[in-house]
C-alpha positions as CSV (number, residue, x, y, z in Angstrom):
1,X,-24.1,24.9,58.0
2,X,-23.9,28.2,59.6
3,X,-22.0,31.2,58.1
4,X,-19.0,32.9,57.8
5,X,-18.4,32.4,53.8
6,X,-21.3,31.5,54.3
7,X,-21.1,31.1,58.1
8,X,-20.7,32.9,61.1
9,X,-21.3,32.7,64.7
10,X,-25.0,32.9,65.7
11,X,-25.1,36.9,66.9
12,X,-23.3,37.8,64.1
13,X,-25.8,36.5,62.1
14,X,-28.5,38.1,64.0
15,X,-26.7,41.5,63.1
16,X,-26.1,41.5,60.1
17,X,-30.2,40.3,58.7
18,X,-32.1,43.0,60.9
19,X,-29.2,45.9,59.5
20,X,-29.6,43.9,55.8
21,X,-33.5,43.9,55.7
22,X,-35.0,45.0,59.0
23,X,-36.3,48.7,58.0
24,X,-37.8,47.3,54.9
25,X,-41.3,48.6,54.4
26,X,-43.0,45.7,53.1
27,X,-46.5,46.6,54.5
28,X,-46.7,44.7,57.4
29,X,-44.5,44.3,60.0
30,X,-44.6,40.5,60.0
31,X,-43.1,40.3,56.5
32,X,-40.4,42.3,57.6
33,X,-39.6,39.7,60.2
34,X,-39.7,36.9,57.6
35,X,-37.4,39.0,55.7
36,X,-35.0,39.0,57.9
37,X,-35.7,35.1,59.4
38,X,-35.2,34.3,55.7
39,X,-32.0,36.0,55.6
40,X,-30.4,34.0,58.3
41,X,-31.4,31.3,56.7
42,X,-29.9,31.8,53.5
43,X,-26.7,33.0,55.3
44,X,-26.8,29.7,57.4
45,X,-27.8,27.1,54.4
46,X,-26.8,28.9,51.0
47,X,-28.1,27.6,48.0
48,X,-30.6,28.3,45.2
49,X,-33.2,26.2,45.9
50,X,-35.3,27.1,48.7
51,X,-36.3,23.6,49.5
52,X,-32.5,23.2,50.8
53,X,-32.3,26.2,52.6
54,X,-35.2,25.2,54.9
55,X,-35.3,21.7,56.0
56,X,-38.4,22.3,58.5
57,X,-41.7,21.8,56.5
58,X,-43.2,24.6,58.3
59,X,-40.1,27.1,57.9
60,X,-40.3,26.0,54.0
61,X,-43.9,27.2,54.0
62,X,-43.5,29.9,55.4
63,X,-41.1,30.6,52.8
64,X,-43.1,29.8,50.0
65,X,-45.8,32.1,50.9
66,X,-43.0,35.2,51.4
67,X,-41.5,35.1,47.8
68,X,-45.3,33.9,46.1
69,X,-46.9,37.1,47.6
70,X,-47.5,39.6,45.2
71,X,-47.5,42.2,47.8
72,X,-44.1,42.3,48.9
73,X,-42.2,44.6,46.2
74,X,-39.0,43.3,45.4
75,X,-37.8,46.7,45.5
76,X,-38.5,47.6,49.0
77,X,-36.4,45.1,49.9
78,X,-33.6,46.4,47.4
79,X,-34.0,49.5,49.4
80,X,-33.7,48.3,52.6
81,X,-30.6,46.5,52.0
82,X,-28.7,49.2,49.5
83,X,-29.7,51.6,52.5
84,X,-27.7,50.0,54.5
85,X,-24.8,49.7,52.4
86,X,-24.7,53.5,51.9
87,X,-24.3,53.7,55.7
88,X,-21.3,51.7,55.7
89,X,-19.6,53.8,53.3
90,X,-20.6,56.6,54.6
91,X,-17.3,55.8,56.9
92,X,-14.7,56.2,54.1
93,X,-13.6,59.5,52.4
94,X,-14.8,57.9,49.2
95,X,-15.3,54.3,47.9
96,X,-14.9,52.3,44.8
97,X,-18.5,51.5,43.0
98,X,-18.1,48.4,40.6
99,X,-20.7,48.4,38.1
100,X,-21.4,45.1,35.8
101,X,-23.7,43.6,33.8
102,X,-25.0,39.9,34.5
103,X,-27.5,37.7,33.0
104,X,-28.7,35.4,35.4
105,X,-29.8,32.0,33.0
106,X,-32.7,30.5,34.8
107,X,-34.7,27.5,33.3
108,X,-37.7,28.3,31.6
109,X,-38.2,25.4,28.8
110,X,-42.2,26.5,28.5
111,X,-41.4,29.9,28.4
112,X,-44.4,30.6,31.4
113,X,-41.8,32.3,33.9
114,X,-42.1,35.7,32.5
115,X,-38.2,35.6,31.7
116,X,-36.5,36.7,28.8
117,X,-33.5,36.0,26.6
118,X,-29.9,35.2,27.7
119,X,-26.8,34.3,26.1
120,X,-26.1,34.9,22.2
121,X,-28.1,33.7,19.0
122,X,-26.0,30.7,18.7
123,X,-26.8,29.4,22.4
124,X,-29.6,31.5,23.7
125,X,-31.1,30.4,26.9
126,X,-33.5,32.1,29.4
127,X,-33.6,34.1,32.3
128,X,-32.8,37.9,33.8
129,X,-30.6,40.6,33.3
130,X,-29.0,42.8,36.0
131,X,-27.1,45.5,36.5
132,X,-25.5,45.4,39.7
133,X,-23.8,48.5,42.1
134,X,-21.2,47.0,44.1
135,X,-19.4,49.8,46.9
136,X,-16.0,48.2,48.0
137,X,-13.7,50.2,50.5
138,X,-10.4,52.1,49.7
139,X,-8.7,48.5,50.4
140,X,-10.7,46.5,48.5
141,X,-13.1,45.1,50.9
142,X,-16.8,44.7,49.6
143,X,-19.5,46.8,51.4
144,X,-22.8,45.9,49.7
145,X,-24.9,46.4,46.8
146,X,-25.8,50.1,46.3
147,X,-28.2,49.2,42.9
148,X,-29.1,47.0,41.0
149,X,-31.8,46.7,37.7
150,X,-33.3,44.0,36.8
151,X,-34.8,43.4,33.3
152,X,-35.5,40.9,30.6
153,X,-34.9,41.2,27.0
154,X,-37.2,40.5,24.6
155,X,-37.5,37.4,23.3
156,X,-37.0,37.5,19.4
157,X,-34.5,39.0,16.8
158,X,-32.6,41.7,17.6
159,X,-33.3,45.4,15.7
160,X,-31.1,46.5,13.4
161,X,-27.9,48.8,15.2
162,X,-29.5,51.8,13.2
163,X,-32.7,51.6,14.4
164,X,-31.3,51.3,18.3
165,X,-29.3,54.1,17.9
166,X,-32.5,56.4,17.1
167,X,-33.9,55.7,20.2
168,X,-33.1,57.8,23.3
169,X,-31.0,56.3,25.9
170,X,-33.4,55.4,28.4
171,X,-35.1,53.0,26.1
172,X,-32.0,51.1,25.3
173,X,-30.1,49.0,27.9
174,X,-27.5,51.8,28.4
175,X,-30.9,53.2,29.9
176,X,-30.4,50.6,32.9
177,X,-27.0,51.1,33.0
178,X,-27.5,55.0,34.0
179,X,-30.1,54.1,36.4
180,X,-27.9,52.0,38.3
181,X,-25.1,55.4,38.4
182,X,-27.9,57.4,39.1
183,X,-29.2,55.1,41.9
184,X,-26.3,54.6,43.8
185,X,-25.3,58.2,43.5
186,X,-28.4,58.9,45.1
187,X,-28.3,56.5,48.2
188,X,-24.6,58.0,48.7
189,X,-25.3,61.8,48.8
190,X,-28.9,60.5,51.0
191,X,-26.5,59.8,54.1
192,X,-23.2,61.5,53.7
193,X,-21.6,64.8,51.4
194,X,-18.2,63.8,52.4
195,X,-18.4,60.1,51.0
196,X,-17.1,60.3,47.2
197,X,-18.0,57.3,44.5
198,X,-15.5,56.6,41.9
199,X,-16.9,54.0,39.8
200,X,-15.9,51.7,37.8
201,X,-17.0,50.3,34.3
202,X,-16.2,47.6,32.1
203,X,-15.9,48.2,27.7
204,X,-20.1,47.2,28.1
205,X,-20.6,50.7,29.9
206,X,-17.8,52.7,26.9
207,X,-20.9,54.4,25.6
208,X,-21.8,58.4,25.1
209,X,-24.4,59.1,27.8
210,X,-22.4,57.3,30.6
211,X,-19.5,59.5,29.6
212,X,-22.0,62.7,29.6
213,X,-23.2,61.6,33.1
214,X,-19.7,61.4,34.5
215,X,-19.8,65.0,33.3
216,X,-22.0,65.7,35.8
217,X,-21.1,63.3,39.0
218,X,-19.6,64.5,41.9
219,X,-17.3,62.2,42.3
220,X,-15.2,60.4,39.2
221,X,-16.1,57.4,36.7
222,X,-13.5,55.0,34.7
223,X,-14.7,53.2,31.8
224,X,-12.8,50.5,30.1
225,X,-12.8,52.1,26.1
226,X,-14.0,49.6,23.7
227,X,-14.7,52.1,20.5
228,X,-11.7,54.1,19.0
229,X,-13.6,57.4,19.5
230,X,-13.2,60.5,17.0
231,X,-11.2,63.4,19.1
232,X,-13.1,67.0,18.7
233,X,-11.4,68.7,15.8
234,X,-10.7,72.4,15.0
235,X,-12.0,73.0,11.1
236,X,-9.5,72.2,8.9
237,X,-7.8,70.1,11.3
238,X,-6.6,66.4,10.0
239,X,-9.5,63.8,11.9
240,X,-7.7,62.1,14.8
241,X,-8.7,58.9,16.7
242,X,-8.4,58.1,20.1
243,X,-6.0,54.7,20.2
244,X,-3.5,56.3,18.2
245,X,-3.4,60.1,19.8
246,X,-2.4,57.6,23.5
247,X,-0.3,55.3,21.6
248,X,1.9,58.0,20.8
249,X,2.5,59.8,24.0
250,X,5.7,58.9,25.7
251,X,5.6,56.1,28.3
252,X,5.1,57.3,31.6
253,X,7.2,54.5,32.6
254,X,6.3,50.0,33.8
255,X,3.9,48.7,36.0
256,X,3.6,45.1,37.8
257,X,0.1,44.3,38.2
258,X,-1.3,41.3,39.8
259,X,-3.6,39.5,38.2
260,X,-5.7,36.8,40.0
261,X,-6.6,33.6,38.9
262,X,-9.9,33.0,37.7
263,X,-11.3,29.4,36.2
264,X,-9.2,28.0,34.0
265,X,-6.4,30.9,34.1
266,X,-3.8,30.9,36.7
267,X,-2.4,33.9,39.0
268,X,0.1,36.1,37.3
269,X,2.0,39.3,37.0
270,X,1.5,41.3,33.7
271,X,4.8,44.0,33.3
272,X,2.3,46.7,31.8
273,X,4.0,49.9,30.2
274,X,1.7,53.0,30.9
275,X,0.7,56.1,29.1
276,X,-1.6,58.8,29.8
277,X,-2.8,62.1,28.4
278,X,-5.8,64.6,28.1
279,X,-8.0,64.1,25.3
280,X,-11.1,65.5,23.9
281,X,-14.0,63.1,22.4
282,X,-16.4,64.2,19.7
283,X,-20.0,62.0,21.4
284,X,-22.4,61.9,18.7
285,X,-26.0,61.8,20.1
286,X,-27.6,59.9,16.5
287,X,-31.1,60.8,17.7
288,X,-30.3,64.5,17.7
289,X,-27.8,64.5,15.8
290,X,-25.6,66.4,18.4
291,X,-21.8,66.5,18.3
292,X,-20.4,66.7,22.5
293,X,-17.0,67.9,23.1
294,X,-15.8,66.0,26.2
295,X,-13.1,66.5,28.1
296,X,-11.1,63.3,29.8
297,X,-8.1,61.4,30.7
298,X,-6.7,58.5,28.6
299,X,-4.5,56.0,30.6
300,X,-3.1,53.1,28.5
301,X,-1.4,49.9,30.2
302,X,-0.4,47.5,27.9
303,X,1.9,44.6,28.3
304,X,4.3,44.0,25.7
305,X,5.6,40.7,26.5
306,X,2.6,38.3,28.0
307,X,3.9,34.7,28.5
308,X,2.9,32.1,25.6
309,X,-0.8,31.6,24.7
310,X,-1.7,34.2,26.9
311,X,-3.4,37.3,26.3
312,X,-1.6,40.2,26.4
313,X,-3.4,43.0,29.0
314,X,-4.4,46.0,26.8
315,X,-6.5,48.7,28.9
316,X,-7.0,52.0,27.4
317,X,-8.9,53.5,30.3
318,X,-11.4,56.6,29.9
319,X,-11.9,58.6,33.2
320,X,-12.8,62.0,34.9
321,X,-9.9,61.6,37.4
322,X,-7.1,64.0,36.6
323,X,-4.1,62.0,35.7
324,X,-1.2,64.5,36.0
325,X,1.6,62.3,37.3
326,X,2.4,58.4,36.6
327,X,1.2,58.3,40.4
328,X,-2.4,59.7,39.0
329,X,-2.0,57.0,36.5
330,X,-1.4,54.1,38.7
331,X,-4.3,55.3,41.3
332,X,-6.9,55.2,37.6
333,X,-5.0,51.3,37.2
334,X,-5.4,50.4,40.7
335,X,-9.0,51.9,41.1
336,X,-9.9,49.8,38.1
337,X,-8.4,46.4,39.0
338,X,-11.7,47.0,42.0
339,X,-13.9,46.1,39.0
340,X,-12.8,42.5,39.8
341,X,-14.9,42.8,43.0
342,X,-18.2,42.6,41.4
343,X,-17.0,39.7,38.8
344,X,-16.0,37.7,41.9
345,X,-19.9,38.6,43.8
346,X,-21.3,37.4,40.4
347,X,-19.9,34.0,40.4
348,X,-20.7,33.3,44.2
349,X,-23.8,34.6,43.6
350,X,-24.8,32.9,40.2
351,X,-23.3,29.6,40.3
352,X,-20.9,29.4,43.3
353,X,-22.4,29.3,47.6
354,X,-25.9,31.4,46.8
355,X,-26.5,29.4,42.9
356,X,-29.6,31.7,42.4
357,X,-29.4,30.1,38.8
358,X,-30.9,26.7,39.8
359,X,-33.7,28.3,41.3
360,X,-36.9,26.5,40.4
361,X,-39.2,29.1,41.6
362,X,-42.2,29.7,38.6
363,X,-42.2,33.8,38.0
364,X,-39.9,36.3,37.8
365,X,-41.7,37.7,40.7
366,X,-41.0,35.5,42.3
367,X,-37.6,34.6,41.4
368,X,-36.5,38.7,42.0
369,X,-37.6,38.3,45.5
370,X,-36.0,35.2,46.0
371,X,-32.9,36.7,44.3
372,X,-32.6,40.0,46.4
373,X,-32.2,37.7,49.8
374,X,-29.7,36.0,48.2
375,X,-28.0,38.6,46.7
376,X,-27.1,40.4,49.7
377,X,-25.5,37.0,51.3
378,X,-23.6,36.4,48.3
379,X,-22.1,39.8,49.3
380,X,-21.5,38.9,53.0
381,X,-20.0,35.7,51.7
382,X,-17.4,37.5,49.5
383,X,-16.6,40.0,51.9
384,X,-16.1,37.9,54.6
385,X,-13.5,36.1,52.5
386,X,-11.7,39.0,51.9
387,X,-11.1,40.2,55.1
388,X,-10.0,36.7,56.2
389,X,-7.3,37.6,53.4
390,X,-6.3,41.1,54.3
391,X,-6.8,40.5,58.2
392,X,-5.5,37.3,58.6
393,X,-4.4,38.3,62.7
394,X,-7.8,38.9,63.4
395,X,-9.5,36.4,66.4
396,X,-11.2,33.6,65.0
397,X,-14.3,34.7,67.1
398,X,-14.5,37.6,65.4
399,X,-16.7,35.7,62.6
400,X,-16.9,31.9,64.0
401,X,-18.1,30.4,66.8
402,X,-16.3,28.2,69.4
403,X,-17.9,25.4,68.1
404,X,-17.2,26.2,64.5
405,X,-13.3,26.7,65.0
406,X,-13.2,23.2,67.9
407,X,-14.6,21.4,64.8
408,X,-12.6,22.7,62.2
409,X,-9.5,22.3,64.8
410,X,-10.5,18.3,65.6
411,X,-11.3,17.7,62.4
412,X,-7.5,18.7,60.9
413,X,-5.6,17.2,64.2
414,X,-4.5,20.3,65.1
415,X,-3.0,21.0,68.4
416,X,-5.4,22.6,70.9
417,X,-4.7,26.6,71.6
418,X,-2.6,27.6,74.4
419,X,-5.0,28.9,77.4
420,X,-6.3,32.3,77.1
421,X,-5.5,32.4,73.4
422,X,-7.9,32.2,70.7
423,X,-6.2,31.1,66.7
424,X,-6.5,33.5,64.3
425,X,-9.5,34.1,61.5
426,X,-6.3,33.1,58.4
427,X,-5.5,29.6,60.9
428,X,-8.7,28.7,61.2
429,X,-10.0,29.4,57.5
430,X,-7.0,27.4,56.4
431,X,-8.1,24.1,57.9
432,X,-11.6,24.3,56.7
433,X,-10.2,25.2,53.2
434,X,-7.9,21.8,53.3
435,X,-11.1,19.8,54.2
436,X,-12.8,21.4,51.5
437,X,-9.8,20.4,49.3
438,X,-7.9,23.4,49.2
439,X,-3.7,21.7,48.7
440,X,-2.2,25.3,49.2
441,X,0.0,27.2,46.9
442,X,-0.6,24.5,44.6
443,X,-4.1,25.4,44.2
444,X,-3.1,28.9,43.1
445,X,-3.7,31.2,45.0
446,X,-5.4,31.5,48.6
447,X,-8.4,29.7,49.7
448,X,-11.8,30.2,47.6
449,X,-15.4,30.4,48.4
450,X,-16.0,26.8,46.8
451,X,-13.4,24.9,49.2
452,X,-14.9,27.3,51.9
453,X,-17.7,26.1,51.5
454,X,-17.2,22.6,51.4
455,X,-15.6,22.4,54.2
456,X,-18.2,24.6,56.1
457,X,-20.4,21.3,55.2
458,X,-17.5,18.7,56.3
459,X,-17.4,20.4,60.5
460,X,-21.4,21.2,60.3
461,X,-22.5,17.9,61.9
462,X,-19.6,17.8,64.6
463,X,-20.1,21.6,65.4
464,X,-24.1,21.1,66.2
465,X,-22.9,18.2,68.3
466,X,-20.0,20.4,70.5
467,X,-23.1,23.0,70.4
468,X,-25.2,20.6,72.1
469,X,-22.7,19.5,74.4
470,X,-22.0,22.8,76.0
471,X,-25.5,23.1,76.1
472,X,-26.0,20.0,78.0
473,X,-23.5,18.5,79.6
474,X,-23.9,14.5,80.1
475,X,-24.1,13.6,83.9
476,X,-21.3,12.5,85.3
């Protein structure tokens, strides 16, 4: 299968593995070529286990020996290929940096992998966390992975939420969490002054030293709140809390947000009434015992009327963006909805076209090196998809080959193109969605990576043939 959602056409290919992973400085110049083989690879055949991604037993081997050697730092190749997504951005005035949390559950019954806990006490598995960076454009297309930390937690009972909060920062998971800001602030400012980040956190990230960092950021940070925060108080002053001091500002006035579908839950729109104002936090640093006064914008969008058994949408968003206008409001709503970015990468990354959670590999060596290659396609697979959704005009050949689109054109019984034109990148992704299985509006929403990919597989063996036809024709 080659790749654009997974496949594209053979330079393209080429391109984007030697900009992904060619400058990384993994010792020897050799392993910087496997690297980058490896990546083509992955891009071509996506999947967690290596032994698919490589059907030649020497290829296979070769691959082995790459993610088994203990001199090739899984961070170098993190460098290489955040590096190069901080070039991409530097073309934008400022871009959208999704930040989540993951665990990645890998099996480990023996417990020899080096891994650590996932999940919760009731259903607590094995495996990685991570804290991932993604940079997506001012229109919502992904650019690449600008951080992320890996780490395991320790395997055993939780302490006690007083003891955590006595330790400093950097020895709690928020620790990781500030790296990853730090990080990708860093790789931004390395190649351009003029390219901004805004990022944007989920209610996992609503803790005092992100907010004291964004203090500090050139550029802004949104935080989903999950705590009803104390606002700093005059002496004497009644104690007021942060929910209630937004809830009773006067509505700024409605908003219609889309909201995707996601499994199990279809598309939507949520009528959301919106409210915003300045407000003041009082951050406690426990371990000092240090009170922070800490100036922000509240914006609150809830909807008032969801449709039955549904969740109502209740955001009350924290940022260092001035909110002055409803237009200020709906720019901190909009800018967060980009957080959705980095849930979709997890998905296609974890379980969907790059599964890096069936990976078999034996230590978490290992596995992290394994897991950077296929980060950075799982990236490449989601933005591909998105611009076949916002560019839909654009030529096919743009990101398939002629093979690719004849097969996907035979295979549907479409009519052949008129001479001298080429179909478009949306008409040609719609008929390798409906082999895959995609019906249309019926299926919710607009093709995804899963019925991509499946029918990616479906025209694979007919494109290698119209390949090897063109190649070499039969005599006549």
């Amino acid at each position: 299968m080659l790749c654009c959602f997974g496949m594209q056409n053979e330079h393209a290919v080429d391109k984007w593995a030697e900009q992904e992973f060619g400058q990384a400085l993994l010792g020897d110049q050799r392993r910087t070529a496997r690297a980058v083989a490896m990546a083509k690879a992955i891009a071509a055949h996506p999947s967690g286990l290596l032994t698919q991604v490589f059907a030649k037993s020497d290829e296979r081997e070769a691959a082995f020996r790459f993610v088994r050697n203990d001199d090739i730092s899984p961070s170098a190749l993190m460098d290489a290929a955040h590096s190069r997504t901080a070039l991409r951005c530097a073309e934008h005035p400022f871009v959208f940096v999704a930040v989540d949390q993951t665990d990645l559950s890998i099996v480990d019954n023996q417990r020899t992998k080096g891994l650590g806990d996932t999940g919760t006490a009731g259903s607590r598995g094995s495996g990685l966390q991570v804290v991932n960076s993604l940079a997506v454009s001012p229109d919502g297309v992904p650019l690449g992975l600008l951080s992320q930390q890996y780490w395991t937690r320790l395997v055993g009972k939780r302490k006690l939420v007083e003891s955590r909060r006595k330790r400093p920062p950097e020895e709690k998971e928020t620790g990781h969490w500030l790296a990853a800001l730090s990080q990708s602030q860093a790789r931004l400012a390395s190649v351009s002054t003029e390219c901004l980040p805004w990022f944007q956190l989920d209610r996992g990230a609503d803790a005092w030293p992100v907010h004291l960092f964004a203090q500090k950021l050139d550029g802004y940070l949104t935080v989903r709140a999950s705590w009803n925060r104390r606002l700093w108080r005059a002496p004497r002053e009644p104690q007021r809390y942060l929910w209630g001091h937004v809830e009773e500002q006067t509505p700024m006035g409605t908003h219609l947000l889309h909201i995707p579908r996601e499994p199990g839950r279809p598309a939507r729109q949520a009528l959301l009434t919106v409210r915003a104002t300045p407000v003041e936090l009082d951050l406690v640093d426990h371990q000092k015992q240090r009170h922070h006064k800490t100036p922000l914008w509240a914006v609150l969008a809830h909807e008032d009327q969801p449709p039955p058994g549904i969740e109502a949408v209740r955001w009350l968003l924290l940022t260092t963006h001035p909110v002055h206008s409803k237009d200020d409001a709906l720019r901190v709503l909009g800018g967060y909805t980009q957080r959705w970015r980095v849930e979709e990468f997890h998905r296609t990354w974890k379980s969907g076209a790059c599964q890096i959670e069936r990976t078999q590999l034996r230590s978490k060596e290992n596995i992290l090196r394994w897991a950077v290659l296929l980060s950075s396609v799982a990236v490449r697979v989601e933005r591909l998809a998105k611009l076949s959704r916002t560019q839909p005009d654009l030529p096919a050949t743009t990101e398939l080959d002629e093979a690719e689109i004849e097969a996907a054109r035979l295979s549907t019984q479409r009519k052949p193109s008129k001479a001298g034109q080429v179909p478009t990148i949306g008409e040609v992704t719609l008929w390798i969605a409906e082999l895959g299985g995609y019906t249309g509006k019926s299926s919710g929403g607009p093709p995804g990576i899963i019925v991509l990919t499946r029918g990616l597989q479906r025209i694979e063996l007919l494109a290698v043939h119209l390949r090897r036809t063109a190649e070499h024709p039969p005599d006549l």
